[in-house]
py3Dmol code that shows the C-alpha trace and the ligand (Angstrom):
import py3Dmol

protein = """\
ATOM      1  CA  UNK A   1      -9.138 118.142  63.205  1.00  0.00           C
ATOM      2  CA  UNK A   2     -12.205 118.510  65.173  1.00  0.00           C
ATOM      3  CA  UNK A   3     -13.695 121.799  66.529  1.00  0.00           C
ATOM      4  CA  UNK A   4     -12.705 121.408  70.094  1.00  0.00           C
ATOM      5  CA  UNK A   5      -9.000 120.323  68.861  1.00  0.00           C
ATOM      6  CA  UNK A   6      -9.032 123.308  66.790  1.00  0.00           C
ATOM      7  CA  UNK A   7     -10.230 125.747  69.561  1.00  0.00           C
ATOM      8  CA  UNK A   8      -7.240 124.709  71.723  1.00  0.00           C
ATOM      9  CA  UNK A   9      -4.650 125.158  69.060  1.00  0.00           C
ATOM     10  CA  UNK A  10      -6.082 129.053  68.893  1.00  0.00           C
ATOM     11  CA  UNK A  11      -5.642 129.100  72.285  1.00  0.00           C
ATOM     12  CA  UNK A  12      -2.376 127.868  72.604  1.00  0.00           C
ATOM     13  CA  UNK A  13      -1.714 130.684  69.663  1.00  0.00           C
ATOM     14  CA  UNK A  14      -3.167 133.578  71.367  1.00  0.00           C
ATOM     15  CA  UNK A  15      -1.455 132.956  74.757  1.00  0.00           C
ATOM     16  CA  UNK A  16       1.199 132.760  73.054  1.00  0.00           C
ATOM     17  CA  UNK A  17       1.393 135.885  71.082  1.00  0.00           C
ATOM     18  CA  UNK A  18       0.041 136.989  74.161  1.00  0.00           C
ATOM     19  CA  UNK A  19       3.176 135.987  76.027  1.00  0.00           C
ATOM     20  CA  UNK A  20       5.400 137.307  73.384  1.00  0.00           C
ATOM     21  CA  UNK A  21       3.976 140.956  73.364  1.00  0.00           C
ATOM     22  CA  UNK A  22       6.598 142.543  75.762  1.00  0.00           C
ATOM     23  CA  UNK A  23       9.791 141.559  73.720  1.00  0.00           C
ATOM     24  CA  UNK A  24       8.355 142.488  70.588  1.00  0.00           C
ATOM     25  CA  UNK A  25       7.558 146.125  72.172  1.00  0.00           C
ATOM     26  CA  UNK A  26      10.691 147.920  72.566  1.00  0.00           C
ATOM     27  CA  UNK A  27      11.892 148.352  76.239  1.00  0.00           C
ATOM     28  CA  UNK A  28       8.838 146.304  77.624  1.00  0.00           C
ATOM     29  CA  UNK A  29      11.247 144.080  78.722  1.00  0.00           C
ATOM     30  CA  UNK A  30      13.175 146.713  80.672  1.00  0.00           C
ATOM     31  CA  UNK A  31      10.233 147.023  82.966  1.00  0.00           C
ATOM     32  CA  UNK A  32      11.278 146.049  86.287  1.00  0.00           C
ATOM     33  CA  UNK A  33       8.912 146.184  89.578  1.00  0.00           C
ATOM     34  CA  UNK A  34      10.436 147.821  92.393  1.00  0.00           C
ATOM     35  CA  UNK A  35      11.945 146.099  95.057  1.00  0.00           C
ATOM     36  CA  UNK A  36       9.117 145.225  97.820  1.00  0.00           C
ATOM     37  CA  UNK A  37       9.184 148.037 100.133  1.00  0.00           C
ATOM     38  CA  UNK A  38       9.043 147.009 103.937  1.00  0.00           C
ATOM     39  CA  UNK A  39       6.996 149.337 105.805  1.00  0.00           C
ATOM     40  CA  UNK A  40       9.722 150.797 108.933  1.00  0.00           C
ATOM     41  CA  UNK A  41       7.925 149.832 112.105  1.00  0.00           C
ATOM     42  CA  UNK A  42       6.167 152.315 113.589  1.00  0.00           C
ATOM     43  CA  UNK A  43       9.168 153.139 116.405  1.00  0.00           C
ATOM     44  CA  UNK A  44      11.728 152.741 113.958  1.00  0.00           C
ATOM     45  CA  UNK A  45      11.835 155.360 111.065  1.00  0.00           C
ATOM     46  CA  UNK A  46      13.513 154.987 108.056  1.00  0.00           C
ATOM     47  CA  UNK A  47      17.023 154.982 108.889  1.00  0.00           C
ATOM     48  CA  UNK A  48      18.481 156.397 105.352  1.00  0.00           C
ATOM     49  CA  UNK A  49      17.524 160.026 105.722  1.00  0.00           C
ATOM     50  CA  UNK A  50      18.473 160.552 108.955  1.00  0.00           C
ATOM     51  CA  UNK A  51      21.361 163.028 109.692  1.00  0.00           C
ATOM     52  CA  UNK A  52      23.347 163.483 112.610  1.00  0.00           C
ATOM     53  CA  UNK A  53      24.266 166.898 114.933  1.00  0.00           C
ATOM     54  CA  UNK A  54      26.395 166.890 118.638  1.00  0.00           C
ATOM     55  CA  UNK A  55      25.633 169.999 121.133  1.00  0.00           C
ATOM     56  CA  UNK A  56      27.540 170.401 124.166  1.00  0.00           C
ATOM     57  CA  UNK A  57      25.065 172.800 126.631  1.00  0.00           C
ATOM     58  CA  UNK A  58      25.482 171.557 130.431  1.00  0.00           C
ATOM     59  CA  UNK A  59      24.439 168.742 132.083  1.00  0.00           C
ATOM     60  CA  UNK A  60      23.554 165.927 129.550  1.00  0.00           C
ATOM     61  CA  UNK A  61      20.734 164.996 131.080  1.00  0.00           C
ATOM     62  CA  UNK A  62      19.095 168.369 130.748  1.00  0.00           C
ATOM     63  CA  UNK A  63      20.471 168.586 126.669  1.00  0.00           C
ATOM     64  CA  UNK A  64      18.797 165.123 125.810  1.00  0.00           C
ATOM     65  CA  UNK A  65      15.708 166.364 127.012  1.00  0.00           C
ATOM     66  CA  UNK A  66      15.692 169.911 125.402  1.00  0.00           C
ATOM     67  CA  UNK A  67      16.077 168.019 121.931  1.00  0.00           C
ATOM     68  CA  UNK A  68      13.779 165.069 122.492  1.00  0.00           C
ATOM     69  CA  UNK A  69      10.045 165.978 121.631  1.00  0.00           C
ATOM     70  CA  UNK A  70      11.456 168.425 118.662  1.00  0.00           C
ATOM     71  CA  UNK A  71       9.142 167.568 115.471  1.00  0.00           C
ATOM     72  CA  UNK A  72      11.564 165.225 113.067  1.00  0.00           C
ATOM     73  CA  UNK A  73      13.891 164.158 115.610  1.00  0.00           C
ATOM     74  CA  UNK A  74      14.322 160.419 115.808  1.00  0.00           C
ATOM     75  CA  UNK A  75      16.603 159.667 118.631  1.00  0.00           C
ATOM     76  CA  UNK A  76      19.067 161.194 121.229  1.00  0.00           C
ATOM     77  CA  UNK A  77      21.836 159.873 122.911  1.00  0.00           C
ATOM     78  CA  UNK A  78      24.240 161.049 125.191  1.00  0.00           C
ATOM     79  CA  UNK A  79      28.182 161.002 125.663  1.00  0.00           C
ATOM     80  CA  UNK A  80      31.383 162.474 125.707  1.00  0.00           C
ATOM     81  CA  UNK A  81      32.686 164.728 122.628  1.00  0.00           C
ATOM     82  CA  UNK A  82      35.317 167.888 122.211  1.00  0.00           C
ATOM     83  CA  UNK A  83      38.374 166.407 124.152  1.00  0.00           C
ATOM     84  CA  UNK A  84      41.145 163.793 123.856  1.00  0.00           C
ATOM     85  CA  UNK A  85      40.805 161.078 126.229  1.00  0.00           C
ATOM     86  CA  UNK A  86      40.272 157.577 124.950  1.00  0.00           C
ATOM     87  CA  UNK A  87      37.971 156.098 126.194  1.00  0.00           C
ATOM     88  CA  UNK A  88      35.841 158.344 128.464  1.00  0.00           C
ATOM     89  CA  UNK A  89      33.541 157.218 131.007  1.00  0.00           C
ATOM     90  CA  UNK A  90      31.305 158.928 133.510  1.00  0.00           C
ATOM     91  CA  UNK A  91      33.726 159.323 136.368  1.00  0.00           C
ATOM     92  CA  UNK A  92      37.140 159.923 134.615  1.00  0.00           C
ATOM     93  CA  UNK A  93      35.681 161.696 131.334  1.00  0.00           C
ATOM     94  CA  UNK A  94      39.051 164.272 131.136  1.00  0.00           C
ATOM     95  CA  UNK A  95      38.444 167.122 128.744  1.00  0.00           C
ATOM     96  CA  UNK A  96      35.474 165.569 127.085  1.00  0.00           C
ATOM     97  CA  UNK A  97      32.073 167.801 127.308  1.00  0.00           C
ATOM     98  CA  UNK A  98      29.059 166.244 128.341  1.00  0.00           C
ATOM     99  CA  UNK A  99      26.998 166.213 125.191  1.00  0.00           C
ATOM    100  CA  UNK A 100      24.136 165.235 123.257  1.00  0.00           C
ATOM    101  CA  UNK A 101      23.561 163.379 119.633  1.00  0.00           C
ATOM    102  CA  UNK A 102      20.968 164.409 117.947  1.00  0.00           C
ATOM    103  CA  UNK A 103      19.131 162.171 114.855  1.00  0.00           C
ATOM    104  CA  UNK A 104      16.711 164.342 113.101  1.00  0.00           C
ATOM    105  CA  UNK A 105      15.230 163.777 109.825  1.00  0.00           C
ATOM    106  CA  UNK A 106      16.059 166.779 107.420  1.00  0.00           C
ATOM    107  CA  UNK A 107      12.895 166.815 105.717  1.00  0.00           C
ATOM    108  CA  UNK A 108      11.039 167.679 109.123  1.00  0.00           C
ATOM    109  CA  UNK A 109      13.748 169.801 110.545  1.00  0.00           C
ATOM    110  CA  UNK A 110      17.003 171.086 109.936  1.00  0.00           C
ATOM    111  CA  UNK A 111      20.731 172.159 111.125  1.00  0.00           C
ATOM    112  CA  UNK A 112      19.623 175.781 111.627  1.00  0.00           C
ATOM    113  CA  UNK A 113      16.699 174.735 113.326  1.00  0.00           C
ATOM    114  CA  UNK A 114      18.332 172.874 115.986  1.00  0.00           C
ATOM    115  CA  UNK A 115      20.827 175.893 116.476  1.00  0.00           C
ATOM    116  CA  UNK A 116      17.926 178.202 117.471  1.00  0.00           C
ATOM    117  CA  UNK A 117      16.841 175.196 119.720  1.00  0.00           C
ATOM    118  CA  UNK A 118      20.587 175.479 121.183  1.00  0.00           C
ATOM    119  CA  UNK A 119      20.816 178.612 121.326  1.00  0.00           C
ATOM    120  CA  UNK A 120      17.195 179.227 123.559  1.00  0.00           C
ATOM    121  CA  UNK A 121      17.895 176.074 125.754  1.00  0.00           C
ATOM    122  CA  UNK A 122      20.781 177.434 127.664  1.00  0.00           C
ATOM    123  CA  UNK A 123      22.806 180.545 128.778  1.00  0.00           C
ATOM    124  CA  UNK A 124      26.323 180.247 126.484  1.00  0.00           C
ATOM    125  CA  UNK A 125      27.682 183.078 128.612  1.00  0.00           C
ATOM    126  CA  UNK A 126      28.262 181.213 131.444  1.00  0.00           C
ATOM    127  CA  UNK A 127      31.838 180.815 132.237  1.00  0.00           C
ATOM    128  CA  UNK A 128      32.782 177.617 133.619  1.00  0.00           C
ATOM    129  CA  UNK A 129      29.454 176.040 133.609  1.00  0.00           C
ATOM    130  CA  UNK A 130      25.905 176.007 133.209  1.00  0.00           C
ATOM    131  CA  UNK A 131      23.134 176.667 135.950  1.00  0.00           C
ATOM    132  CA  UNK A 132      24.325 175.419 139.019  1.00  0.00           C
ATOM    133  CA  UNK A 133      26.681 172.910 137.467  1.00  0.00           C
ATOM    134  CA  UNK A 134      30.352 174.115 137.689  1.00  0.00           C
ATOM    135  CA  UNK A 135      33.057 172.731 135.703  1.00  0.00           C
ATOM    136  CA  UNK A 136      34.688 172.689 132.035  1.00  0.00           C
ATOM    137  CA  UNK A 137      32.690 169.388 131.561  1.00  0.00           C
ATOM    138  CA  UNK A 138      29.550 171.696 131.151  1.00  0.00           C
ATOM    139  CA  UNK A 139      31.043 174.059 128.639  1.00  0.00           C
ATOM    140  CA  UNK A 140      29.038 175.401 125.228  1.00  0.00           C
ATOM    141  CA  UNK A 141      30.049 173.412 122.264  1.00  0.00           C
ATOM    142  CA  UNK A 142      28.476 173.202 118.830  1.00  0.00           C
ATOM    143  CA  UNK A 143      30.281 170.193 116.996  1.00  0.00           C
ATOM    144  CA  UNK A 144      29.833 171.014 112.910  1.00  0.00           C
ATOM    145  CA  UNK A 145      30.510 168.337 110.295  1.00  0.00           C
ATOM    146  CA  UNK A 146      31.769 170.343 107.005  1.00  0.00           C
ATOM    147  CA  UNK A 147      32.308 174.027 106.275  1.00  0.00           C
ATOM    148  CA  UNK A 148      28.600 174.501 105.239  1.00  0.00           C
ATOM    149  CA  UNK A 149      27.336 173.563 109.224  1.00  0.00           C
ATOM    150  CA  UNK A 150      30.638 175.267 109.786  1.00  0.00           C
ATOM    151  CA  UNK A 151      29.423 178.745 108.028  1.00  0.00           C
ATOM    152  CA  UNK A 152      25.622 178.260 109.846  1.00  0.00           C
ATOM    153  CA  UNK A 153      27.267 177.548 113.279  1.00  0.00           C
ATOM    154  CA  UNK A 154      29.365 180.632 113.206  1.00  0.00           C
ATOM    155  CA  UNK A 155      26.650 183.127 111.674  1.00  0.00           C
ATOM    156  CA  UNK A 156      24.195 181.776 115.007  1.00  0.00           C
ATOM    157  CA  UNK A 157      27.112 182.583 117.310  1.00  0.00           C
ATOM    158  CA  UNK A 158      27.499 186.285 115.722  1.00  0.00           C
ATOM    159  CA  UNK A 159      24.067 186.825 116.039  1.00  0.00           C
ATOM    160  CA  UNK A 160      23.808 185.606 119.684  1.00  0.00           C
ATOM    161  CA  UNK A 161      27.004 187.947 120.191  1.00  0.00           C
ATOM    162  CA  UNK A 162      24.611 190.764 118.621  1.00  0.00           C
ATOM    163  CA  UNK A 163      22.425 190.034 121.437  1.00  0.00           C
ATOM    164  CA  UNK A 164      23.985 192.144 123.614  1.00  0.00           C
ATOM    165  CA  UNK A 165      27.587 193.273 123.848  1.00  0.00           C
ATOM    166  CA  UNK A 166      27.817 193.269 127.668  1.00  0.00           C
ATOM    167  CA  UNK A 167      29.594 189.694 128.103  1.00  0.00           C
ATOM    168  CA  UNK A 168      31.144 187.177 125.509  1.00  0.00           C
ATOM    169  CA  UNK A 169      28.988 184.254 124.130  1.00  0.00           C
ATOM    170  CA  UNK A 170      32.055 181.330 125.226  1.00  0.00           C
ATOM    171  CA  UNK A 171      30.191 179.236 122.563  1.00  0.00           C
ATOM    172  CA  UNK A 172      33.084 176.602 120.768  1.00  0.00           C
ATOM    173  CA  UNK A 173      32.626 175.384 117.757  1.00  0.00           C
ATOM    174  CA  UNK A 174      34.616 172.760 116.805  1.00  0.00           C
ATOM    175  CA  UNK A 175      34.517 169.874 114.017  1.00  0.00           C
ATOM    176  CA  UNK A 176      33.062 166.730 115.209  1.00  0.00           C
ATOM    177  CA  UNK A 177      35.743 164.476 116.370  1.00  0.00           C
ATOM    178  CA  UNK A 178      33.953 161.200 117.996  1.00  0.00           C
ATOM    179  CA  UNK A 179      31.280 160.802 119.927  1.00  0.00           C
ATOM    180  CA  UNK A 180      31.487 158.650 122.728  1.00  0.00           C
ATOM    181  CA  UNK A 181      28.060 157.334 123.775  1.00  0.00           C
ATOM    182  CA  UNK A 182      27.791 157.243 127.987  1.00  0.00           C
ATOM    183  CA  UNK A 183      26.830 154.352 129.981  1.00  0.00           C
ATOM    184  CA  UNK A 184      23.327 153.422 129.596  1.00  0.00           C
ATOM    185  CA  UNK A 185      21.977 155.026 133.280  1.00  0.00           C
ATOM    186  CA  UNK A 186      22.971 158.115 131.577  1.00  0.00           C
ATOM    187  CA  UNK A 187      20.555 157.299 128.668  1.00  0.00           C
ATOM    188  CA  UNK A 188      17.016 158.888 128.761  1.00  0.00           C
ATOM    189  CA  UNK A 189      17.607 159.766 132.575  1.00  0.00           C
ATOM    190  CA  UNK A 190      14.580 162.226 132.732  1.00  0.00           C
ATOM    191  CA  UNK A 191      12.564 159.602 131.915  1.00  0.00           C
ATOM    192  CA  UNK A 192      14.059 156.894 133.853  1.00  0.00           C
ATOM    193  CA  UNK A 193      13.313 159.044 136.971  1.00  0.00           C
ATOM    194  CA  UNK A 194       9.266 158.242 135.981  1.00  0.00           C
ATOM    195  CA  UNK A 195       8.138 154.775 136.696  1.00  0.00           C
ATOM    196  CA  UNK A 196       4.396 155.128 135.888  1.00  0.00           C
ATOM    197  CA  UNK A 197       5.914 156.127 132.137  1.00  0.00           C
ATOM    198  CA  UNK A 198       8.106 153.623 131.642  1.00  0.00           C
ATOM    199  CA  UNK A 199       5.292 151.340 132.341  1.00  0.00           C
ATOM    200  CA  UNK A 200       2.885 153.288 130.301  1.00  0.00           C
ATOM    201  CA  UNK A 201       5.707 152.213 127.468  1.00  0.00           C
ATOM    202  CA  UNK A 202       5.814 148.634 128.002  1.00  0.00           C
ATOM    203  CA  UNK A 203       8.703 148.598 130.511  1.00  0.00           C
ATOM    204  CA  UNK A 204      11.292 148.161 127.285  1.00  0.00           C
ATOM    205  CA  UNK A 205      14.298 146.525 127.895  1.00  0.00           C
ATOM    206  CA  UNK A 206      17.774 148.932 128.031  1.00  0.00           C
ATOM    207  CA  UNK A 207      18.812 148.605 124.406  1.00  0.00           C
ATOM    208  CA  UNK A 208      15.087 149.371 123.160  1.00  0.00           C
ATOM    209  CA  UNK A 209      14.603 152.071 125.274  1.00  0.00           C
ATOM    210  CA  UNK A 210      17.719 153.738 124.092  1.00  0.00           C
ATOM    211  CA  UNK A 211      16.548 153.867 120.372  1.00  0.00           C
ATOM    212  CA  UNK A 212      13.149 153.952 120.828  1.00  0.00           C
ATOM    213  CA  UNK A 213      11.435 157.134 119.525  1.00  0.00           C
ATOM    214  CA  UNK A 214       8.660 157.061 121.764  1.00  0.00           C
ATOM    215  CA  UNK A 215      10.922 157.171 124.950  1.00  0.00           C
ATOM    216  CA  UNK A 216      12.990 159.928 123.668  1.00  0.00           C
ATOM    217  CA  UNK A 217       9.532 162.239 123.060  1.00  0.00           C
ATOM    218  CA  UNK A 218       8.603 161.059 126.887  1.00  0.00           C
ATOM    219  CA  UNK A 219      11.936 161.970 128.136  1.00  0.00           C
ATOM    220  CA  UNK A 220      11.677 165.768 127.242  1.00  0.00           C
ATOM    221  CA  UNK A 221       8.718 165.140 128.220  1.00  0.00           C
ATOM    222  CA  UNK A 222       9.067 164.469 131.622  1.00  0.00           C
ATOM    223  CA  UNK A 223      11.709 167.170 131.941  1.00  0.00           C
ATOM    224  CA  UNK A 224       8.972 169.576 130.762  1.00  0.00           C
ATOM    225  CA  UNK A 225      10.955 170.739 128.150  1.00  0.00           C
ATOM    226  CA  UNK A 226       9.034 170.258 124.945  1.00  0.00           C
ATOM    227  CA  UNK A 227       7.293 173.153 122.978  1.00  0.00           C
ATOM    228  CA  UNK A 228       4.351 173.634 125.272  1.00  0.00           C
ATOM    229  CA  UNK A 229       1.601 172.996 121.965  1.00  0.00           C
ATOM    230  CA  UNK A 230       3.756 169.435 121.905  1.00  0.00           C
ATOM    231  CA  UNK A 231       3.615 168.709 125.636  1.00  0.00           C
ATOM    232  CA  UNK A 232       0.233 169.599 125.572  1.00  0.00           C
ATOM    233  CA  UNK A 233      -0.741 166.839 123.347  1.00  0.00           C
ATOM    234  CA  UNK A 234       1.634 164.172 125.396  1.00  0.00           C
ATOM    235  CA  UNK A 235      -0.238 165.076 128.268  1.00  0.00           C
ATOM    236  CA  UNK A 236      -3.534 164.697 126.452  1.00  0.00           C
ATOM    237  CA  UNK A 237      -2.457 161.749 125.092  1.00  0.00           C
ATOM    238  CA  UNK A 238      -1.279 160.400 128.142  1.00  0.00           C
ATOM    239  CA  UNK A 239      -4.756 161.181 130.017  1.00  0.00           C
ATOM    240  CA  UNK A 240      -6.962 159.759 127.225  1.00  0.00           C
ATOM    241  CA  UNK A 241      -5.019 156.772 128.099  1.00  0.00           C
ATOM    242  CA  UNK A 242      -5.528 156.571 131.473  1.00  0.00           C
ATOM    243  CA  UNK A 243      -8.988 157.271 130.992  1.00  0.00           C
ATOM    244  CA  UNK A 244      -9.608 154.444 128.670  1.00  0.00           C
ATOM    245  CA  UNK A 245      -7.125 151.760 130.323  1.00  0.00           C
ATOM    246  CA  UNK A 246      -5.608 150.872 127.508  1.00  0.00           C
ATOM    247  CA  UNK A 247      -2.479 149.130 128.650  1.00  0.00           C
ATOM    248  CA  UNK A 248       0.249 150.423 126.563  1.00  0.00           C
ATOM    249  CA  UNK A 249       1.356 153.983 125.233  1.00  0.00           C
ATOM    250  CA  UNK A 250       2.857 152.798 121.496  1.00  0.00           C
ATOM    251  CA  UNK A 251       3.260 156.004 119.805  1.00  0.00           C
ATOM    252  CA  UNK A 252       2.420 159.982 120.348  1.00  0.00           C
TER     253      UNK A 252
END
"""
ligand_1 = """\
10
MHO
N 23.260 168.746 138.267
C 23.417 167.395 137.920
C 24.544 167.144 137.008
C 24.515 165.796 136.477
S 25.339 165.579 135.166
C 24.857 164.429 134.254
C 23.454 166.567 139.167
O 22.401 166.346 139.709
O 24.501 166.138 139.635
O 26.588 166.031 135.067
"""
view = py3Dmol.view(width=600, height=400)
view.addModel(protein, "pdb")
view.setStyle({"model": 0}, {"cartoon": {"style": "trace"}})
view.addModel(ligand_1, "xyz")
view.setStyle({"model": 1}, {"stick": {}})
view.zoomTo()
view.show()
């Protein structure tokens, strides 16, 4: 056997034993690598976490945009909840309320959170309506999924009631039955109302519009209706943009 014949057989030994390490070490061959994690695009968060809440608080318009620009909300949509007919639609909606879905990531914001948001973002004493909007379609609803949301829900209401005794909060609380999303000219209408925005975002087509993140942030935006430290920044944002003539606004 000649040295260089002999130097490839040790080879061939060592990668061997090399090879062989993990099943002679106990579990080694358990190891697993994790799955490839895909990055969520930027408009798109991770879907998993997200949870779901329905307010009812006047005219949907208005409620999509009081949610919109809340930190660790994803996406708002609005529709018809709280009543009975079938399949509601904008005209002939029966005893449905005019409401709004909110998708919020619990780890940035939570259930009790978005009842002080309620709560702040309209007057739940008004009979009949809200503002100058008259009817039973504008009526105050918070929809709760479960008796914990249940429990919050009515605690918030008692404490609104503590308020001041002088009229009733007409607040409803009711278990979410199903949420009917509206037509899509009722989706994002603040913002719809803004040409130079939509622009700003690309001009998205319906369907990307309605669950982008970005447009629901610009839609309370445009309603003025975000914290003002929040629509402070979308402004600056929106200037340093203008000033720079960059062509497209693709996140805040
Ligand atoms: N005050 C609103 C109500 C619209 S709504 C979506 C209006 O301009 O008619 O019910």
């Amino acid at each position: 056997m000649g040295v260089s014949e002999r130097n490839n057989n040790y080879h061939y030994i060592i990668s061997l034993f090399i090879f062989l390490i993990p099943f002679f070490l106990d579990n080694a061959h358990c190891i697993r690598f994790p799955d490839r994690v895909t990055q969520p695009a930027r408009d798109q968060p991770d879907q998993q976490h997200l949870q779901t809440a329905v307010f009812a608080l006047g005219s949907f318009w208005r409620s999509e945009a009081v949610f919109g620009c809340l930190p660790g909300v994803v996406r708002t949509t609005v529709g018809y909840s709280g009543g009975s007919k079938p399949n509601p639609e904008y005209r002939s909606f029966g005893d449905h309320a005019e409401s709004v879905q909110v998708e919020y990531d619990p780890r940035l914001i939570n259930f009790r959170k978005l009842l002080d948001i309620f709560w702040s973002s309209h007057d739940p004493r008004q009979v009949y309506g809200q503002g100058p909007d008259v009817g039973n379609q504008y009526r105050s609803i918070i929809f709760v999924n479960g008796t914990e949301e249940s429990r919050m829900a009515s605690v918030s209401k008692e404490q609104e009631q503590t308020r001041s005794r002088s009229s009733i909060v007409t607040t409803q609380i009711l278990q979410l039955g199903t949420f009917h999303p509206a037509e899509p000219e009722h989706q994002k209408f603040e913002l719809k109302q803004n040409t130079f925005l939509l622009q700003l975002i690309g001009n998205l087509p319906e369907e990307e519009l309605e669950r982008s993140n970005l447009a629901t942030k610009l839609n309370g935006y445009v309603a003025e209706l975000c914290p003002p430290n929040i629509q402070k920044q979308i402004d600056a944002k929106i200037n340093e943009i203008i000033k720079k003539g960059w062509p497209i606004l693709r996140e805040l």
